[in-house]
C-alpha positions as semicolon CSV with decimal commas, in nm:
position;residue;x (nm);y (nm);z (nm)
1;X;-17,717;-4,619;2,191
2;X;-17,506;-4,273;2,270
3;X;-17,758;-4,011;2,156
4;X;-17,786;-3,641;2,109
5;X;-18,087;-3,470;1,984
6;X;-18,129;-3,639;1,662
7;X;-17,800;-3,759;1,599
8;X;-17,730;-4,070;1,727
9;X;-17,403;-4,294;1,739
10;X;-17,437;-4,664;1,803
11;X;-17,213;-4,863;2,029
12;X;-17,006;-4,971;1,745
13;X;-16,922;-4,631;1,620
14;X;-16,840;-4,504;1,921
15;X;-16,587;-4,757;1,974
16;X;-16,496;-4,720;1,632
17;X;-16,439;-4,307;1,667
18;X;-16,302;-4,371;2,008
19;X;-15,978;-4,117;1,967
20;X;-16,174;-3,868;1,806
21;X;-16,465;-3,866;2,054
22;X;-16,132;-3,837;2,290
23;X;-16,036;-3,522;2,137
24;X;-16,276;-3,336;1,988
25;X;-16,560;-3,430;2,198
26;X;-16,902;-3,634;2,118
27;X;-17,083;-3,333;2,015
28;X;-16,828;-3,253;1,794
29;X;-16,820;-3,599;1,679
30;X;-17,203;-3,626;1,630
31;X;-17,200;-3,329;1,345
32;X;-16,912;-3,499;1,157
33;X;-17,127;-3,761;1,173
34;X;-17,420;-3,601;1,013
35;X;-17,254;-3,481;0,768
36;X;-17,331;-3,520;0,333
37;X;-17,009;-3,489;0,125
38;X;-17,000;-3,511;-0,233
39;X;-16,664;-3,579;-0,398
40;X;-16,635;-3,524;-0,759
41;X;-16,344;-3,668;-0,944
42;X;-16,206;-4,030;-0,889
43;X;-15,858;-3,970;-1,045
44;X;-15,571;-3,993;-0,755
45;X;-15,674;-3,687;-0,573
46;X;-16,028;-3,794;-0,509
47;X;-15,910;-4,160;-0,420
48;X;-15,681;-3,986;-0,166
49;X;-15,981;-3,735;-0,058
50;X;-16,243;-4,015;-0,009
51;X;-15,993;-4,229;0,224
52;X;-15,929;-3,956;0,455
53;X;-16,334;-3,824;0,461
54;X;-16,420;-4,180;0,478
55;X;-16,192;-4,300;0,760
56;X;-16,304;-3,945;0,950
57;X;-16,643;-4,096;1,007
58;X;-16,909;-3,858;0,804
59;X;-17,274;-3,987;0,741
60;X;-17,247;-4,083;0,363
61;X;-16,960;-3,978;0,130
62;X;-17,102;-3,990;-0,306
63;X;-16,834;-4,046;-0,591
64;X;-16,921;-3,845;-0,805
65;X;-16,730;-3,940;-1,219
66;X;-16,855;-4,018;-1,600
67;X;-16,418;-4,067;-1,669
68;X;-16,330;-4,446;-1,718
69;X;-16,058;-4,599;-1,581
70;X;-15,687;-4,558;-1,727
71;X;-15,419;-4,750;-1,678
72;X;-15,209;-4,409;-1,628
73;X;-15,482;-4,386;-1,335
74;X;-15,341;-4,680;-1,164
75;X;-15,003;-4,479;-1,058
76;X;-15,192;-4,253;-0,783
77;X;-15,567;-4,452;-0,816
78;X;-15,550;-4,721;-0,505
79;X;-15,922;-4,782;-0,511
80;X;-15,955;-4,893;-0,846
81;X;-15,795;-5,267;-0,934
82;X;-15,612;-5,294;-1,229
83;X;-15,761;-5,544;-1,383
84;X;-16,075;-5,264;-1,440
85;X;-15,934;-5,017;-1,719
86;X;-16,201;-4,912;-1,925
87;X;-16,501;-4,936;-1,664
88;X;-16,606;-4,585;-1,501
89;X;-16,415;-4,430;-1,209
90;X;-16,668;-4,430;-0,900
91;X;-16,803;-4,802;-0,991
92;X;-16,458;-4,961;-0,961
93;X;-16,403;-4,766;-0,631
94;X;-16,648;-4,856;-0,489
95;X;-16,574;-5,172;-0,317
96;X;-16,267;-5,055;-0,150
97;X;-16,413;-4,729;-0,084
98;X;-16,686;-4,912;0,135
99;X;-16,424;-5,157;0,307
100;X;-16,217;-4,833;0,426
101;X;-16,530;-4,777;0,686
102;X;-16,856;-4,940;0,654
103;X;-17,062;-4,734;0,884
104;X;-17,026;-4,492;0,623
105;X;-17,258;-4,497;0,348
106;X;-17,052;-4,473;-0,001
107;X;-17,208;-4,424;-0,330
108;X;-17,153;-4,408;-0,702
109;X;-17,279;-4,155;-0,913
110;X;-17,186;-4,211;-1,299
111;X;-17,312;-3,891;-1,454
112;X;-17,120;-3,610;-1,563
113;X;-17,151;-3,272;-1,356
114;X;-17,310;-3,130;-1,686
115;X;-17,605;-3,408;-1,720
116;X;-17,699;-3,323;-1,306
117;X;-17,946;-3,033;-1,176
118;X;-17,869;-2,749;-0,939
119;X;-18,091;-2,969;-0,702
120;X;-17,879;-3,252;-0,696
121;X;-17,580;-3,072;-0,582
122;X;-17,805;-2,887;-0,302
123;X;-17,846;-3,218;-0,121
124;X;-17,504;-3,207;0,026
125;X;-17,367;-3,036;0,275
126;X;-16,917;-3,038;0,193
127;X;-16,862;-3,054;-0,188
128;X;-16,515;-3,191;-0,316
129;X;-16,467;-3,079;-0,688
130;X;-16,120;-3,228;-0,869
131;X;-16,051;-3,268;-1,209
132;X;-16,342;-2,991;-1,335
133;X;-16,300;-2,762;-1,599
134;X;-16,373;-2,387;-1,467
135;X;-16,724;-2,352;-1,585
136;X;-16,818;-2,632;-1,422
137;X;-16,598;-2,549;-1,068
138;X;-16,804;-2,192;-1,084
139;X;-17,126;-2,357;-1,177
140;X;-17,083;-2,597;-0,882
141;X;-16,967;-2,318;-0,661
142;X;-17,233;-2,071;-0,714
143;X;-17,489;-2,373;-0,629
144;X;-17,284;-2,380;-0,294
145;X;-17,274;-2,036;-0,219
146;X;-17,704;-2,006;-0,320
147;X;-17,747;-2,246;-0,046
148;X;-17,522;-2,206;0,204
149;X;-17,299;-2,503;0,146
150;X;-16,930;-2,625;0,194
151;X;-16,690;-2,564;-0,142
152;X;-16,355;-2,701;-0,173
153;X;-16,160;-2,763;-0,514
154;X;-15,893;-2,865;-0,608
155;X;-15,607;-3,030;-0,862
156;X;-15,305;-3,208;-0,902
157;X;-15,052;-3,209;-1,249
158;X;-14,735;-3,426;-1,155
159;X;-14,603;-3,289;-0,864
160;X;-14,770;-2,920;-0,870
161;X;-15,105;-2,929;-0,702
162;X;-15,357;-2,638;-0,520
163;X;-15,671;-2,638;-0,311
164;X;-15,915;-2,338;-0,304
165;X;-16,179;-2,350;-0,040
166;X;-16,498;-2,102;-0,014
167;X;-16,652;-2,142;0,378
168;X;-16,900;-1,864;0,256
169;X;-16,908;-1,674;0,609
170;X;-16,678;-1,823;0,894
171;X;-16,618;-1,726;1,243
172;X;-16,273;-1,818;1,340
173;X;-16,066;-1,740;1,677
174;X;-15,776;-1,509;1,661
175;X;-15,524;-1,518;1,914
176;X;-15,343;-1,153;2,095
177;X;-15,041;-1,113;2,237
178;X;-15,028;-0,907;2,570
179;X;-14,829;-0,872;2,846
180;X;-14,877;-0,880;3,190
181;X;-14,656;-0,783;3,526
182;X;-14,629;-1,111;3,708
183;X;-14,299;-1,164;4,026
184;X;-14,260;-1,505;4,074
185;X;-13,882;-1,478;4,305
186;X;-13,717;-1,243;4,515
187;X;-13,469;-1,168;4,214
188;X;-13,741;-1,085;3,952
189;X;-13,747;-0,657;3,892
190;X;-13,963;-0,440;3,719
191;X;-13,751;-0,534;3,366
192;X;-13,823;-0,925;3,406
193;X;-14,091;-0,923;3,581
194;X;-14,352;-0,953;3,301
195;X;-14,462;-1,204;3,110
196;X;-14,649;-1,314;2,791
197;X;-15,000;-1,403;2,833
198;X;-15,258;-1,522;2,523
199;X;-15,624;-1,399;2,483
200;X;-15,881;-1,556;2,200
201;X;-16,119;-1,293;2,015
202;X;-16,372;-1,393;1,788
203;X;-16,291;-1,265;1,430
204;X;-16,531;-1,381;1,093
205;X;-16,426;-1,403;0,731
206;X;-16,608;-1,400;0,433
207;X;-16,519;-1,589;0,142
208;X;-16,506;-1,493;-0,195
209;X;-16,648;-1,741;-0,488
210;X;-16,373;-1,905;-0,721
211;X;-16,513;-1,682;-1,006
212;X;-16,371;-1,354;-0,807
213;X;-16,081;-1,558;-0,712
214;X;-15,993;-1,682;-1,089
215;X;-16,071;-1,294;-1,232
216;X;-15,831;-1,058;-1,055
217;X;-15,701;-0,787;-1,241
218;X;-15,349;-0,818;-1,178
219;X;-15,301;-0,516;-1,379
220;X;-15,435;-0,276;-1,074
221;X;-15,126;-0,102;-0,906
222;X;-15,196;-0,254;-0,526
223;X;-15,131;-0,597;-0,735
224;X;-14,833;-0,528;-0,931
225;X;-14,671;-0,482;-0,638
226;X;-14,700;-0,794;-0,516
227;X;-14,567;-0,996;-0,830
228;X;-14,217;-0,855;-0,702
229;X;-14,238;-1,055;-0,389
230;X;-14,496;-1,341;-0,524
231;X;-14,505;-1,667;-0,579
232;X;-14,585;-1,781;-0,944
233;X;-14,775;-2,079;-0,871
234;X;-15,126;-1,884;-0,883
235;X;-15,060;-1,852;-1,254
236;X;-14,911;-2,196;-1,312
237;X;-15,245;-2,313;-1,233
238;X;-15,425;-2,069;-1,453
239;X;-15,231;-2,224;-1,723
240;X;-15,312;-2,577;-1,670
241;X;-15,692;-2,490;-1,580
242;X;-15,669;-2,327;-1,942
243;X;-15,518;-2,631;-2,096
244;X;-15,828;-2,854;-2,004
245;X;-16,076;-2,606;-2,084
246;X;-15,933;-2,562;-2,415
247;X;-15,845;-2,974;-2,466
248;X;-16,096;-3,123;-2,238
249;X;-15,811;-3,291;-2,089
250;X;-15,479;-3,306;-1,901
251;X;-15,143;-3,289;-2,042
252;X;-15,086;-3,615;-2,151
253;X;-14,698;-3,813;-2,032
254;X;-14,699;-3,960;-2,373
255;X;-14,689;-3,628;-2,581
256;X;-14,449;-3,426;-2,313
257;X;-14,274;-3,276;-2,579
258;X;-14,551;-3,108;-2,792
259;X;-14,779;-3,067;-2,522
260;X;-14,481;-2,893;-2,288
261;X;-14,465;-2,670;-2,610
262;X;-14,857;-2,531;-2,600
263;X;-14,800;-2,523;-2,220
264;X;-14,514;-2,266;-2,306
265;X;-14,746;-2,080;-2,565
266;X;-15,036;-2,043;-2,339
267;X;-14,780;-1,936;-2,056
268;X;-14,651;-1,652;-2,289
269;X;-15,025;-1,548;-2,398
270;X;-15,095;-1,513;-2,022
271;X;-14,836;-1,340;-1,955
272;X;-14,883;-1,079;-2,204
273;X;-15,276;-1,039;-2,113
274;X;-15,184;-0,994;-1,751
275;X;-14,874;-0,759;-1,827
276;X;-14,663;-1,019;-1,582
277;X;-14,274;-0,958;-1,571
278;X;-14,100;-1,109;-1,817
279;X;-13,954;-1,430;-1,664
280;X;-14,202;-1,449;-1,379
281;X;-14,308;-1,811;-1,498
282;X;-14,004;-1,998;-1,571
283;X;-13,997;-2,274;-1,793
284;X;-13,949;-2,544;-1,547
285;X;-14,270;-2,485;-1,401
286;X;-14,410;-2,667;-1,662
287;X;-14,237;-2,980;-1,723
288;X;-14,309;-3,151;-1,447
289;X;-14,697;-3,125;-1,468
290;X;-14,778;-3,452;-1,674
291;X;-14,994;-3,724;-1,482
292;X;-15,057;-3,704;-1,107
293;X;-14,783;-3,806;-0,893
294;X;-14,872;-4,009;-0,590
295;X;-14,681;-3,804;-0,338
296;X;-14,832;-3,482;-0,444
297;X;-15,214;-3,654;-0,437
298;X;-15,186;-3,764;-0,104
299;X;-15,023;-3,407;0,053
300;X;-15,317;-3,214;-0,178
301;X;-15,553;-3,463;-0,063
302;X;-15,499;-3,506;0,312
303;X;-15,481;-3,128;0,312
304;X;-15,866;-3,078;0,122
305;X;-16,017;-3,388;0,348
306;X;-15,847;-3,169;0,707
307;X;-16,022;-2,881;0,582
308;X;-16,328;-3,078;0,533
309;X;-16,349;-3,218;0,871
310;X;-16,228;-2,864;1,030
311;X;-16,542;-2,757;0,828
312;X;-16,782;-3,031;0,978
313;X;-16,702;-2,967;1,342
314;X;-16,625;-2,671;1,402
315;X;-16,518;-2,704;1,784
316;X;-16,352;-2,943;2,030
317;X;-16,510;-2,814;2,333
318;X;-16,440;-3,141;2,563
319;X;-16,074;-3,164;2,450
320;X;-16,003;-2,788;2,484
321;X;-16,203;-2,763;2,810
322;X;-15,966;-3,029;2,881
323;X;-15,669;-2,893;2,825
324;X;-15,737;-2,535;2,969
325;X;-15,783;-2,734;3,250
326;X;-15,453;-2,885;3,270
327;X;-15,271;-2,652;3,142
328;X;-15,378;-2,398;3,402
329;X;-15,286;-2,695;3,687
330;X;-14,931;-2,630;3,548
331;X;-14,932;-2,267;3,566
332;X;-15,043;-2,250;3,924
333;X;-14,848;-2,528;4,034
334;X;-14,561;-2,337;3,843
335;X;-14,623;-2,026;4,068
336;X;-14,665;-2,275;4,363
337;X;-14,317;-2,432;4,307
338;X;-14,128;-2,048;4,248
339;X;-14,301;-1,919;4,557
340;X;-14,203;-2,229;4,776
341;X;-13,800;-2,261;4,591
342;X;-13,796;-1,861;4,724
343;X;-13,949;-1,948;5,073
344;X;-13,648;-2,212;5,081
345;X;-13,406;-2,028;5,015
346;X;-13,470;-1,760;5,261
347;X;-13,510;-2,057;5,501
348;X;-13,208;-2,229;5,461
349;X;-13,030;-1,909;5,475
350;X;-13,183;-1,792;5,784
351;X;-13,096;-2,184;5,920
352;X;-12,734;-2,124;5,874
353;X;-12,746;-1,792;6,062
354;X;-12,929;-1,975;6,390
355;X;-12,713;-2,290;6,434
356;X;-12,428;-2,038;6,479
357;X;-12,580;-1,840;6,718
358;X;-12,724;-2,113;6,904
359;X;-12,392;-2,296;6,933
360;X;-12,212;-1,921;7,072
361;X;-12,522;-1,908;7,274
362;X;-12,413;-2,219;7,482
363;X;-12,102;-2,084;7,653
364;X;-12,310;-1,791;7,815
365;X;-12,659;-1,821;7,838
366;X;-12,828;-2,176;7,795
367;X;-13,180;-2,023;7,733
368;X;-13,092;-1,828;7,419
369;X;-12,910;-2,177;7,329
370;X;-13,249;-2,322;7,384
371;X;-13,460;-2,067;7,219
372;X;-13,217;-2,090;6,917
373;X;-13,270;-2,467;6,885
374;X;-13,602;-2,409;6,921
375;X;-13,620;-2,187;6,610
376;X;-13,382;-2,429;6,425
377;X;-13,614;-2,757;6,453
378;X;-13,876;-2,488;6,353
379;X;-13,706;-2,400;6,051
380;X;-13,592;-2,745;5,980
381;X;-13,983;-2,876;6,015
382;X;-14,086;-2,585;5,760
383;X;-13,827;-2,692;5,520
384;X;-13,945;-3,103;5,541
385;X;-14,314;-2,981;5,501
386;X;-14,212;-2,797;5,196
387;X;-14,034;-3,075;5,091
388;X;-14,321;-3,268;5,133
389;X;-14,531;-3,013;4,920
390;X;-14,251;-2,965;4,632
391;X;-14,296;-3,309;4,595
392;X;-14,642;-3,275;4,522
393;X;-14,661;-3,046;4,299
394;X;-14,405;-3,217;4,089
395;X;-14,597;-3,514;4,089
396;X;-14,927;-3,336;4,009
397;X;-14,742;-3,123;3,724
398;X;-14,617;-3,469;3,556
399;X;-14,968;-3,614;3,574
400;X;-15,134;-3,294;3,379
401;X;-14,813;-3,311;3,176
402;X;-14,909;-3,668;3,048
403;X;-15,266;-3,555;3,036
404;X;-15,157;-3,263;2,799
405;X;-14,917;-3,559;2,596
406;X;-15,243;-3,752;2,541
407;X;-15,421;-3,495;2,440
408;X;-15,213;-3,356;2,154
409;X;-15,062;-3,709;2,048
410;X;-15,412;-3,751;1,951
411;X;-15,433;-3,439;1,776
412;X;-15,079;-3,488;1,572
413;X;-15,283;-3,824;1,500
414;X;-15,537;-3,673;1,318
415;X;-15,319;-3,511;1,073
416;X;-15,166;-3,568;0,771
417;X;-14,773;-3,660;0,654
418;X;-14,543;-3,353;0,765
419;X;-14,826;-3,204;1,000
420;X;-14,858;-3,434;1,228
421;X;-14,479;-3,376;1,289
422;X;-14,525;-2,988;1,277
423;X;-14,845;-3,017;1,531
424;X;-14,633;-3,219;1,786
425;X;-14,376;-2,898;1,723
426;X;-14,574;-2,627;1,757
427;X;-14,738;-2,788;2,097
428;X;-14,391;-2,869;2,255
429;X;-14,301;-2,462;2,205
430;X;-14,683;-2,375;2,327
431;X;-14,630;-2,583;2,631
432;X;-14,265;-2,412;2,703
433;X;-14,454;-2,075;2,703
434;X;-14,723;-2,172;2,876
435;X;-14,971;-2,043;2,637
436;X;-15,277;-2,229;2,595
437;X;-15,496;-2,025;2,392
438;X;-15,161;-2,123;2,113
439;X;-15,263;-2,484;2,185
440;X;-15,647;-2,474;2,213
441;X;-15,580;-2,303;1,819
442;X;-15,332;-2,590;1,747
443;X;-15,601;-2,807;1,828
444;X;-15,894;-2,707;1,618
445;X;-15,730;-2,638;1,318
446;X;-15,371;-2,785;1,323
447;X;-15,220;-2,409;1,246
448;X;-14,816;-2,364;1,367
């Protein structure tokens, strides 16, 4: 058995977690490990949640939904067969739930979020709301917040999705840019002579509930402003959370045309409460919100179950140790190779002057032709040895380079879709600066 306190991993998992333990460090791995996360709503969001939480390797994962299976379910629903419309949600994911990892513990929970107690919710530690109406995401929220817990939300309506996430209190690292005067060759001056270098402070956040979130008064001046330059998507999903409150329901594909039509009317009611510019929420916004679309369920959800496991560990502290490590090999083997390309230079230039001299020296005085020689294998010796130690450092800077490739291959690994490609991106131009704080925060929480 691996153990740690009172966390333990067996052999199996940690041959199972292998790359993770590889990146993030057993410690790290150990909390994810111990952690409770309750996921309410099975429609094709929380099928695409529970994979990702699943596959991450947390203690027990609970499906939480009273909803029965639909067969418009099946388009974005890959845990449920098809042959079980009309049974309830969680039951018929169950078994393929289970078979994604089973050293996790997966559950079923059939009750509505209604017919449960404040307690029940208390038990977990991450909490995974979809498909809610906004009494309930507040209700479920304010249990969070009462006792200290993990909230994320979220939805998805065809191809227009959002995630909301309240961390409560949460210390985060913030990176500063500062210079520093650094002469690496005889040509550098006071003008290039400098350099960017990367410090990490320690900044913390608090969170606001989803009830402060969903109740801004956009009518304040300091908020007006922004409608000018914003982005109308905050209000699209006002809309459609006010849709379900008031139907207990999504849009539905098979009325698009009347239900696109109270979609409009509830657009121009919220517009007119909120005083929003006329035109601010086009109509196109809204046609394209009828069933979940697979695409969108698995960006929404691999984004929700990132956060989740950002949330769990916290820290990488073996990977990052790691790769301060090699990425400071680099940087002084950097310096080594500028100081030693210089000292060659001035070498070889020196060398040209001597074999001159030495050869004039020969038709009048055969000890300066001597001496000169002398100097010249000198010289010549000097250059081989750096030679020899150019070498070196080349192939010590290509071993920490493939170090630093393993590292953050693994890290592109562990996200999802178009971030892995972005991480991979943003740690190519981190390496080319040479700032490694920029990496270390690439690492814990994927940001480019």
């Amino acid at each position: 058995m691996v153990e740690n306190n009172d966390v333990e991993l067996s052999e199996a998992e940690a041959e199972q977690y292998d790359r993770q333990i590889r990146l993030w460090g057993l410690e790290s791995q150990k909390r994810l490990r111990a952690s409770k996360v309750l996921i309410i709503g099975m429609s094709g969001l929380g099928a695409e949640i529970a994979k990702n939480i699943i596959l991450s390797g947390v203690k027990s994962v609970c499906l939480l939904d009273s909803e029965k299976l639909k067969e418009t379910d099946l388009y974005s629903q890959f845990l449920a067969p098809p042959d079980k419309i009309g049974e309830n949600r969680t039951e018929t994911s169950l078994q393929r739930a289970r078979a994604l990892n089973p050293m996790v513990d997966v559950t079923a929970e059939t009750k509505g979020v209604d017919n449960l107690p404040d307690s029940y919710f208390a038990a977990f530690d991450i909490i995974c709301a979809t498909g809610l109406k906004q009494e309930q995401l507040e209700r479920v929220n304010n249990i969070c917040r009462d006792n200290n817990k993990k909230f994320l939300c979220g939805d998805v309506w065809g191809t227009f999705g959002y995630m909301f996430a309240d961390l409560i209190d949460h210390e985060y690292s913030e990176e500063i840019v500062q210079h520093k005067a650094v002469k690496r060759g005889p040509d550098d001056n006071e003008a290039n002579a400098r350099e960017t270098v990367s410090i990490t402070v320690k900044r913390r956040a608090i969170y606001v509930p989803l009830q402060n979130a969903l109740s801004v008064d956009w009518t304040k001046p300091e908020l007006r402003s922004r409608l000018r330059r914003g982005d109308p998507s905050y209000f699209v999903m006002k809309i459609l959370s006010r849709f379900r409150d008031e139907y207990n329901r999504n849009p539905d594909p098979a009325q698009r045309k009347t239900e696109t039509e109270i979609l409009l009317r509830m657009r121009d009611e919220l517009v007119k409460e909120l005083s929003l510019p006329a035109g601010f929420i086009k109509d196109a916004l809204l046609t394209d919100v009828f069933g979940i679309v697979s695409g969108a369920a698995a960006v929404v959800g691999g984004v929700i179950a990132q956060e989740v496991v950002k949330a769990s560990i916290a820290r990488f502290p073996e990977a990052e140790d790691k790769l301060r490590m090699e990425m400071n090999v680099v940087s002084e083997v950097s310096d080594t190779r500028y100081r030693l390309a210089a000292e060659t230079a001035e070498k070889a230039q020196l060398l040209t002057a001597l074999l001159p001299a030495a050869q004039d020296a020969a038709s009048y005085d055969l000890k300066e032709m001597l001496q000169r020689y002398k100097d010249v294998i000198l010289l010549n010796e000097e250059l081989l040895a750096g030679c020899h130690v150019r070498r070196a450092t080349q192939e010590q800077t290509l071993t920490s380079l493939k170090n630093l490739h393993t590292i953050l291959q693994q890290a592109a690994r562990l996200r999802v879709g178009k971030y892995s490609k972005m991480v991979v991106n943003a740690c190519r131009k981190a390496v080319s600066d040479n700032n490694t704080e920029a990496l270390v925060k690439i690492l814990q929480a994927g940001d480019t």
